[in-house]
C-alpha positions in Angstrom: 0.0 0.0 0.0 1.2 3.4 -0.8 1.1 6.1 2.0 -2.2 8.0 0.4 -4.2 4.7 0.8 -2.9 4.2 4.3 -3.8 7.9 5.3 -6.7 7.3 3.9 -7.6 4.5 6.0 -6.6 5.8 9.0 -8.6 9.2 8.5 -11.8 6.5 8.0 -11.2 4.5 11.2 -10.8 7.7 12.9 -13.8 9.0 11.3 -15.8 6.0 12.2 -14.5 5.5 15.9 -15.9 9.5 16.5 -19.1 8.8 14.9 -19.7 5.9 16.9 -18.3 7.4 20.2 -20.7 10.3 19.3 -23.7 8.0 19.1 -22.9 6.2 22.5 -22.5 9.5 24.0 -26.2 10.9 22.9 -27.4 7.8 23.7 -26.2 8.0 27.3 -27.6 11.2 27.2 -31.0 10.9 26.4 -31.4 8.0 28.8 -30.8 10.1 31.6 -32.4 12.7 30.2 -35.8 10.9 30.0 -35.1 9.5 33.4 -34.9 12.9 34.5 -37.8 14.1 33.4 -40.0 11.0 34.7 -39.2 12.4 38.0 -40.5 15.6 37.7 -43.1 16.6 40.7 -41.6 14.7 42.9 -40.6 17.6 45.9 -43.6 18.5 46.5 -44.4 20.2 49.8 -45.5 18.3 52.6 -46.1 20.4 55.1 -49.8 21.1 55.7 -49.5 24.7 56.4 -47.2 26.2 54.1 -46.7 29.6 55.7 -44.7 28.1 58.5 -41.5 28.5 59.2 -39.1 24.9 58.0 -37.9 23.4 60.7 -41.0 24.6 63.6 -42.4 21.9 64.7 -46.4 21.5 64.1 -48.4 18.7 65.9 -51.0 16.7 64.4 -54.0 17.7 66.6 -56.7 15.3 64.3 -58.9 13.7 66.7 -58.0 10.0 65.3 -54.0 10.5 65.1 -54.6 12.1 68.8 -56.7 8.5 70.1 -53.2 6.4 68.8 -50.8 8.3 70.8 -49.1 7.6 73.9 -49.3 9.8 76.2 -45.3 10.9 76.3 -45.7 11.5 72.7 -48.8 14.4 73.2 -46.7 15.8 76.0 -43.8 16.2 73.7 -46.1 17.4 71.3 -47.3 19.7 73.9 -44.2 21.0 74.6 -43.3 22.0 71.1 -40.8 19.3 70.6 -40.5 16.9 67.8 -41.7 13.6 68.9 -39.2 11.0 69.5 -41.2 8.3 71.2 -43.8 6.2 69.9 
């Protein structure tokens, strides 16, 4: 082979091994792209009241959350503390 063939065939196989590294790459991309966007609404906002301050502490005063707790649980609801028993 003369050195014009040989250039030749290296400028293809370079050629090809970018195309197909190009393809991988927007094929990684997309993937996580569409996971990405099948997660979208996911934070929402839990808190019931959402003027409050993050981090105050709000107790659940419903009348049948309030017949399933014990009662060091209301007093450390009554307190203002965050619950840490049962």
């Amino acid at each position: 082979m003369n050195g014009k063939a040989k250039r030749a065939i290296l400028a293809g196989l370079v050629s090809a091994s970018m195309l197909g590294g190009g393809v991988i790459g927007a094929t990684m991309l997309s993937a996580t792209s569409v996971f990405a966007a099948s997660n979208v609404g996911t934070a929402t906002n839990v808190r019931a009241d959402a003027s409050q301050a993050p981090g105050v502490f709000k107790s659940n005063e419903d009348p049948a959350h309030e017949a399933t707790e014990s009662a060091a649980r209301e007093a450390q609801e009554d307190a203002g503390q965050k619950p840490t028993v049962p």
